[in-house]
C-alpha positions in Angstrom: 105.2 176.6 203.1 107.5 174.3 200.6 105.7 171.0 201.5 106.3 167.3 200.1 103.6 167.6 197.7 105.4 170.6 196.3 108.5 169.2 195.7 107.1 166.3 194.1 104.9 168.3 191.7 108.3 170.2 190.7 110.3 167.1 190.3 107.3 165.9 188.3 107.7 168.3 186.0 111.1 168.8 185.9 111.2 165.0 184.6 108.7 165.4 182.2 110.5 168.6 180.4 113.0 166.2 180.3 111.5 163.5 178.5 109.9 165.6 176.4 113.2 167.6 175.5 114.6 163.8 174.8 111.6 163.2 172.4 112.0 166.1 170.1 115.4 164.9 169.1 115.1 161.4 169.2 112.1 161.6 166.6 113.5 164.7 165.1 117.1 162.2 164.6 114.3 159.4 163.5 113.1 161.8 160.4 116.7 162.0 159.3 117.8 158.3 159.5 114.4 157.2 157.6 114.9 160.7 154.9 119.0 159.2 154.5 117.8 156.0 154.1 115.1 156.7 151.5 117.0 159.3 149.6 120.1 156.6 149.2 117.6 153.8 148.3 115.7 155.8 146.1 119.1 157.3 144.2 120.9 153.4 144.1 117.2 152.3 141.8 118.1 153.1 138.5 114.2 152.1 137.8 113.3 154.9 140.0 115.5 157.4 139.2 114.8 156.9 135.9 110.7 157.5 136.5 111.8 161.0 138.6 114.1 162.4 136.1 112.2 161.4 132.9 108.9 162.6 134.3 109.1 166.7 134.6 106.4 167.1 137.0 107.5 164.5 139.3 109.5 167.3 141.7 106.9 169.4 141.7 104.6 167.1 142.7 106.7 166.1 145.9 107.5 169.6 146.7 103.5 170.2 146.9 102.7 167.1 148.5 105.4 167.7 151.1 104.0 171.5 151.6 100.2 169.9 152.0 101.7 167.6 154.4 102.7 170.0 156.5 100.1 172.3 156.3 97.4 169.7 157.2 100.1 168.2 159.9 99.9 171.8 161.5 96.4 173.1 161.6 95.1 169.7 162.1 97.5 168.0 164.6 95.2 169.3 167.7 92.1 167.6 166.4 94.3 163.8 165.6 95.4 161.2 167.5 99.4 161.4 168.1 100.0 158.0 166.3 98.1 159.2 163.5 100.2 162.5 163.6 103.6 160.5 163.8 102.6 158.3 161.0 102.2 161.5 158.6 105.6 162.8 160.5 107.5 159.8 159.0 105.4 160.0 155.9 106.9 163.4 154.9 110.1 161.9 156.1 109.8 159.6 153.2 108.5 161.9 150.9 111.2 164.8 151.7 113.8 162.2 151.3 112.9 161.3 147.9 112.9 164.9 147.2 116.7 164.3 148.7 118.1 161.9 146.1 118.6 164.2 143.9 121.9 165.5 145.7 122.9 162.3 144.9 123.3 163.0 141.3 124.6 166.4 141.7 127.1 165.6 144.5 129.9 163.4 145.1 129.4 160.7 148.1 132.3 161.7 150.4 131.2 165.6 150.0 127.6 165.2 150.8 128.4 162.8 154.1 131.3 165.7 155.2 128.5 167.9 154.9 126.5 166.0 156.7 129.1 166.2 159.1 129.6 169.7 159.5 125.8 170.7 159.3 125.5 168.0 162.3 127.9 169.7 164.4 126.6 173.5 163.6 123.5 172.2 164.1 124.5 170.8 167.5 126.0 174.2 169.1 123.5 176.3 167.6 120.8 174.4 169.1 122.8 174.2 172.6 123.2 178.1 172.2 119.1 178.3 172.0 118.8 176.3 175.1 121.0 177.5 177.1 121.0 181.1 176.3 119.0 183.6 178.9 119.0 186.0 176.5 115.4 186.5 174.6 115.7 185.5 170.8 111.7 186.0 170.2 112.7 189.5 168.5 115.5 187.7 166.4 113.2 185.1 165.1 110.8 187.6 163.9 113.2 189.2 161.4 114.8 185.7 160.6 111.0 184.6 159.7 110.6 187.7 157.3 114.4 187.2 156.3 113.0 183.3 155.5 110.0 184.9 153.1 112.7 187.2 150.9 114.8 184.0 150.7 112.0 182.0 149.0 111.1 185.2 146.9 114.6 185.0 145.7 115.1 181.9 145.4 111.6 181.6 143.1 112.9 184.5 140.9 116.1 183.2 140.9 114.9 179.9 139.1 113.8 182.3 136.3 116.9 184.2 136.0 119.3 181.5 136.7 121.7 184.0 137.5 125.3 182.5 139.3 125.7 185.9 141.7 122.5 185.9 142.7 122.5 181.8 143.3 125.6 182.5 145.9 124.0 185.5 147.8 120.9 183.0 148.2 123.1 180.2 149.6 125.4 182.4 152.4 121.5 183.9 153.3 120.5 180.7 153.8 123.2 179.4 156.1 122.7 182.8 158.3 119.0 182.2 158.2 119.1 178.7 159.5 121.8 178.6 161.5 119.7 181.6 163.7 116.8 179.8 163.2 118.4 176.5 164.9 118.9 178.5 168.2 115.6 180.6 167.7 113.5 177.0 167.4 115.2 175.5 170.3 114.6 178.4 172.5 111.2 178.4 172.1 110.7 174.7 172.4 112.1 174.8 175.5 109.5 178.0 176.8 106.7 175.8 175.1 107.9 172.7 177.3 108.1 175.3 180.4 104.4 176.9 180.2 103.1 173.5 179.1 105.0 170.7 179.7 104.2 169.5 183.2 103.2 166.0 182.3 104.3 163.1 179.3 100.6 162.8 177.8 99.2 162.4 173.9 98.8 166.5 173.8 102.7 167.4 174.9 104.1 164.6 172.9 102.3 166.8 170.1 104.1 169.4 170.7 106.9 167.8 170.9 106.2 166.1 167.6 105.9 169.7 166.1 109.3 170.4 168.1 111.1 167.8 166.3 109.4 168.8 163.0 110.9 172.2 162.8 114.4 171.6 163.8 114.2 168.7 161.8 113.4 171.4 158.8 116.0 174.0 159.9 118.5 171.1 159.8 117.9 169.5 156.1 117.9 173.5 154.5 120.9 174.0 156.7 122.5 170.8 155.3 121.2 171.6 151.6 122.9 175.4 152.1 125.9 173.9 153.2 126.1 171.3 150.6 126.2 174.1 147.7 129.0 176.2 149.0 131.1 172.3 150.4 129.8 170.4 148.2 132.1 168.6 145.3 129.9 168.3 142.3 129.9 165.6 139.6 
């Protein structure tokens, strides 16, 4: 019989998928304030920019720290505290957003914030789609993911044979990629939540922390896509 207890336990629940739902874009909209903020500070320091552009290795340098970061944010997230995993969250915030400056030089102001703009409000439906969809997209993330892997292998090549077709093909796969992956994250965040969200404690805002981490990913290479077929260079 449907007794008291029952229906307490199942508004219990229903609250915390809530708040944790809340959390995953509240930190994930966090990570993008404090990446903007960094990548503008860093680009308006001449002394900075200067040390970046003059030192070769400096980009690749970020780029690996930022792919360590998440690695070791990933397999060891279970085993840390979640304060010490949300410091290393905004950590590769900052890192990712100096990595971001860049744009700054390539890309007029007004462009890259209409950009911003438009990635924000694709973004926005794609990820509503995901969530509100009853239609499985487990079997359309799997070919996005493998779609993802022939998009890096092209887009390593590609920095070899600096070739201008190839360059636009990457970009429009890119877009597709990310704007299904957008929907494909959210969706199963929201299972996740579901099987394991039944209470607000250090292990589910983990896994919200992760939440937030991929779609906060699936928006900046949405945005940086975006940005080369928008964009208004210098």
């Amino acid at each position: 019989m449907y007794n008291l207890d029952t229906e307490e336990k199942v508004i219990y629940q229903a609250t915390a998928f809530a708040a944790l739902m809340r959390k995953v874009y509240v930190w994930m909209t966090l990570a993008l304030v404090v990446s903007g903020l960094t990548a503008m500070y860093v680009a308006q320091s001449s002394t900075l920019m200067s040390a970046l552009i003059t030192s070769s290795s400096s980009i690749w340098i970020l780029c690996i720290a930022e792919i360590a970061l998440v690695i070791y944010l990933t397999a060891r997230i279970n085993k840390m505290s979640f304060p010490a995993a949300g410091i290393l969250f905004v950590l590769y915030s900052v890192l990712n957003g100096v990595t971001l400056s860049f744009i700054f030089l390539a890309y007029t102001l007004n462009s890259i914030a209409s950009t911003f703009f438009i990635t924000a409000g694709t973004f926005a439906a794609m990820s509503l789609i995901g969530y509100n969809t009853k239609k499985d997209l487990s079997g359309m993330g799997r070919y996005l993911l493998y779609a993802l892997i022939g998009l890096i292998i092209a887009s390593v090549v590609n920095i070899f044979m600096a070739s201008s077709p190839l360059q636009w093909i990457i970009s429009f796969a890119g877009v597709i990629i990310f704007v299904g992956l957008t929907a494909y994250d959210t969706q199963k965040i929201k299972h996740m939540f579901l099987m394991y969200g039944d209470s607000v404690n250090d292990s589910t805002q983990k896994l919200a922390l992760m939440g937030s981490l991929s779609l906060y990913l699936d928006f900046i290479n949405l945005f940086l896509y975006l940005l080369r077929f928008v964009g208004d260079r210098k």
